[in-house]
KEKE-3310 file (N, C-alpha, C; in steps of 0.2 Angstrom, whole numbers, plus 5000, padded with zeros to 4 digits):
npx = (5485:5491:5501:5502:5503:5510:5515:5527:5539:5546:5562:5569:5579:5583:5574:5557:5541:5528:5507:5498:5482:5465:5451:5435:5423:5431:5439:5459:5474:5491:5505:5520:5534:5538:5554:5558:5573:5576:5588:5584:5587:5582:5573:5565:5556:5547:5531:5526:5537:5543:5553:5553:5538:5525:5513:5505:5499:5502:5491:5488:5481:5463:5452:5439:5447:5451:5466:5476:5479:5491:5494:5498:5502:5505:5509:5510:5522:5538:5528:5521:5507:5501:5483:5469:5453:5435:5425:5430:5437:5452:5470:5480:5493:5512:5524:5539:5554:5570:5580:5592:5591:5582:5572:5561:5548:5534:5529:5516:5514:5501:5483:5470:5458:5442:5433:5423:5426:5424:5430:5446:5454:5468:5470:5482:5495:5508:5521:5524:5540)
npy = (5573:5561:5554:5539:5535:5521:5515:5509:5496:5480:5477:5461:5447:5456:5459:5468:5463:5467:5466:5474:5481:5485:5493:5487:5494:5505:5518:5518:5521:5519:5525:5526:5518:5522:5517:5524:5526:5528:5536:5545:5540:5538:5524:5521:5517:5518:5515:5509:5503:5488:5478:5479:5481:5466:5456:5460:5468:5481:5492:5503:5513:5521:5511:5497:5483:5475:5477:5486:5502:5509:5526:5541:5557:5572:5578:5564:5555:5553:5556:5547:5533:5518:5515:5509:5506:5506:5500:5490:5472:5469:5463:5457:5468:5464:5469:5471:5474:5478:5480:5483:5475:5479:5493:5501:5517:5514:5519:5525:5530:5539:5543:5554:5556:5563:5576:5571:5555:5554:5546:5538:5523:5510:5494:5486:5474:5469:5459:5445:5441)
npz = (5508:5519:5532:5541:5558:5563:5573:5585:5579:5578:5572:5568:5562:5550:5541:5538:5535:5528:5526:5516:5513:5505:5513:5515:5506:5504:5497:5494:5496:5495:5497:5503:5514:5528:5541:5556:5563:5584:5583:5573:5559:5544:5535:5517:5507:5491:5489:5475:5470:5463:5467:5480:5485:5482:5474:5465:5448:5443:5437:5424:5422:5428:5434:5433:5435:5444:5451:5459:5455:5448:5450:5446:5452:5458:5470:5479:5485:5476:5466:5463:5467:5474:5471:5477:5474:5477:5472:5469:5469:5475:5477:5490:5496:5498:5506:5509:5518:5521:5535:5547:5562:5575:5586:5579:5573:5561:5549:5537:5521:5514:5510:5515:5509:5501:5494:5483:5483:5497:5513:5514:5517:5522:5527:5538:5542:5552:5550:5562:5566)
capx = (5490:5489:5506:5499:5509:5506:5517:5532:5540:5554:5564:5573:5580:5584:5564:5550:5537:5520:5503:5492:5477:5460:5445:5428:5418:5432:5444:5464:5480:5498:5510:5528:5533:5545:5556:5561:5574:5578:5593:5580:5589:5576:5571:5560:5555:5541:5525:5525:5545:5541:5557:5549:5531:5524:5507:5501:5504:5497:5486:5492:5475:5460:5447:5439:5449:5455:5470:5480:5479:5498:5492:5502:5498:5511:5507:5512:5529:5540:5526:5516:5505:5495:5477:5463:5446:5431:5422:5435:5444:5461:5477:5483:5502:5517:5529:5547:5560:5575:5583:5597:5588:5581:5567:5557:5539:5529:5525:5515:5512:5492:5479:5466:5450:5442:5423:5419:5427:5426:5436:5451:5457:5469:5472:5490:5495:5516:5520:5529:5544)
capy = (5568:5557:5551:5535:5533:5514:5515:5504:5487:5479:5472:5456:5444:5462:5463:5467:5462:5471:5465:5480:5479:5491:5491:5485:5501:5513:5518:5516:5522:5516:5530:5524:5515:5523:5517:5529:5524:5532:5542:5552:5538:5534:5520:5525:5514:5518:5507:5508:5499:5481:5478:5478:5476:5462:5454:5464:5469:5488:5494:5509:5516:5520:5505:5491:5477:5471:5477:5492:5506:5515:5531:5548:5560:5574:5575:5557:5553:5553:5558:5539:5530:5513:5517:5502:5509:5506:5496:5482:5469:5469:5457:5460:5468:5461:5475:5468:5478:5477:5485:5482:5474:5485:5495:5507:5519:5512:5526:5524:5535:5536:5549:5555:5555:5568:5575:5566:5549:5551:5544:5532:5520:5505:5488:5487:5470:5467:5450:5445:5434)
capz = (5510:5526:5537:5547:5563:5562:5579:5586:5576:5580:5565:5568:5555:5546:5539:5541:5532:5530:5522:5515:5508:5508:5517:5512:5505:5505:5493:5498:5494:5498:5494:5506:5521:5534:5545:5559:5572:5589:5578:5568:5554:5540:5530:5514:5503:5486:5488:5469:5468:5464:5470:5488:5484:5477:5476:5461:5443:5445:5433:5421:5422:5432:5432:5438:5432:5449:5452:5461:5450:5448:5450:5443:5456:5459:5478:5481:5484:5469:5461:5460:5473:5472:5473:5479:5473:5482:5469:5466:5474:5471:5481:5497:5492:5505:5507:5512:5521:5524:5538:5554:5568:5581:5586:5573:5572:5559:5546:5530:5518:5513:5508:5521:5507:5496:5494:5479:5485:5506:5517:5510:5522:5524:5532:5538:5546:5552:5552:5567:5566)
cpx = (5489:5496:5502:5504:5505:5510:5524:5532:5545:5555:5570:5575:5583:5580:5561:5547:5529:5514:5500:5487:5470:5456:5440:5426:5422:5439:5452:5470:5487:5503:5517:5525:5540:5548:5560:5563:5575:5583:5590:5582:5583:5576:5567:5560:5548:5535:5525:5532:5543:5548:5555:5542:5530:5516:5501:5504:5498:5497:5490:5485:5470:5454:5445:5440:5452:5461:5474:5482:5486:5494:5497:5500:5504:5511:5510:5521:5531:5534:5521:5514:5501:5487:5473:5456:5441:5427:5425:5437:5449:5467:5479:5492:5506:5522:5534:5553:5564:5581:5587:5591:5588:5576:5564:5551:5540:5527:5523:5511:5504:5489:5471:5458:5449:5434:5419:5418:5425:5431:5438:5453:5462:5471:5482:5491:5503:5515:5525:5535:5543)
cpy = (5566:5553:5546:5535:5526:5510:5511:5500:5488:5474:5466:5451:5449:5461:5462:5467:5463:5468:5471:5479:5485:5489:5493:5495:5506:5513:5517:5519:5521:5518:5528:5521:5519:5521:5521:5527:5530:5537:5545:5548:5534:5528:5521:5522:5515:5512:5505:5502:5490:5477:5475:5476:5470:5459:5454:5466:5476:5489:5502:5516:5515:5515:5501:5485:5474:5469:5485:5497:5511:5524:5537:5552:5566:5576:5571:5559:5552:5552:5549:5538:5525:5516:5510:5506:5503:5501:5490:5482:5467:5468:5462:5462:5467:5466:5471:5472:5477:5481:5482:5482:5480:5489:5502:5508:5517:5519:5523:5532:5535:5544:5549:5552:5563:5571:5572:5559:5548:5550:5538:5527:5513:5499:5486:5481:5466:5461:5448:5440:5428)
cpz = (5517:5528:5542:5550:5562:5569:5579:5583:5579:5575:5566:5561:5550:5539:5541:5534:5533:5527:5523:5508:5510:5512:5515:5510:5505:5500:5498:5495:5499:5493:5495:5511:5523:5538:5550:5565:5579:5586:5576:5560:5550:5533:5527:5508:5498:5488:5479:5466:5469:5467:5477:5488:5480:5481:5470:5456:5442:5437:5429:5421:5425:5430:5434:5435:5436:5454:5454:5456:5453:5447:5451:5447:5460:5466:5481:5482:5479:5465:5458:5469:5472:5476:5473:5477:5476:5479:5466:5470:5469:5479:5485:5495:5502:5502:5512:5512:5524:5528:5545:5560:5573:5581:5581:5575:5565:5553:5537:5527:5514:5509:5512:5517:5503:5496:5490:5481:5492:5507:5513:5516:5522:5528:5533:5544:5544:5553:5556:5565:5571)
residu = (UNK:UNK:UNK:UNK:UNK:UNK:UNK:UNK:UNK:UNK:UNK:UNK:UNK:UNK:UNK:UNK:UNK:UNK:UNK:UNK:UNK:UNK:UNK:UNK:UNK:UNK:UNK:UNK:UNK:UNK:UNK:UNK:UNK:UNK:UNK:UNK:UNK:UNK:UNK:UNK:UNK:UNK:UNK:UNK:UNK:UNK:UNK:UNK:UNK:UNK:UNK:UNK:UNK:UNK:UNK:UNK:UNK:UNK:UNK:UNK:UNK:UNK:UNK:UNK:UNK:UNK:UNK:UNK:UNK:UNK:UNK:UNK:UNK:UNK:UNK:UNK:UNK:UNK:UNK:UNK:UNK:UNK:UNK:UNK:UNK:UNK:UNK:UNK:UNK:UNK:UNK:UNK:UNK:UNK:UNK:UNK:UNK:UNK:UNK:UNK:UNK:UNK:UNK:UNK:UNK:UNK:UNK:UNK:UNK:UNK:UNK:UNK:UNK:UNK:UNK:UNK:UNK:UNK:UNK:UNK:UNK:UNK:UNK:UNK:UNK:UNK:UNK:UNK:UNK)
# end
């Protein structure tokens, strides 16, 4: 399991809006997103809760059909985490958060990589107001 610090946001409007997607050649997982202000108060939203995700109709099974494979993994946050495999493409997901204006660190929840697989890695890009 892998904590990204993805660093400082500042949330105006009250969201933030994320695009996450994988990278060329490498598997990908997008387990949460955290928000952490100065208080130690957190915001912690499922990447799997279509509620906030969207982009994608995740897959119930492993495979190359194109699409973020919901993946059961008792590890993960609540026990689920979208997985991006290495030999498919599959839609950029937009993660939408909503939280009281003001400065947050950036945390996403990920998975570092494995021996069989490698390394895992994601594209992670805030969209500014």
């Amino acid at each position: 399991m892998w904590q990204i610090n993805a660093g400082r946001v500042t949330v105006t409007g009250g969201q933030l809006v994320l695009h996450i997607g994988p990278l060329p050649g490498h598997d990908g997982v997008f387990d949460y997103v955290r928000l952490l202000n100065d208080e130690g108060q957190e915001i912690r939203i499922e990447a799997e809760d279509a509620m906030f995700t969207t982009g994608d109709t995740y897959a119930g099974l492993e495979g190359s059909d194109g699409h973020w494979w919901n993946q059961a993994f008792k590890p993960f946050s609540g026990g689920y985490g979208v997985v991006a495999q290495k030999n498919e493409m599959v839609p950029v997901l937009t993660t939408t958060i909503a939280a009281p204006d003001g400065e947050y660190t950036l945390l996403i929840g990920s998975f570092k990589g494995d021996h069989d697989n490698g390394v895992f890695g994601l594209g992670i890009t805030v969209l500014e107001p």
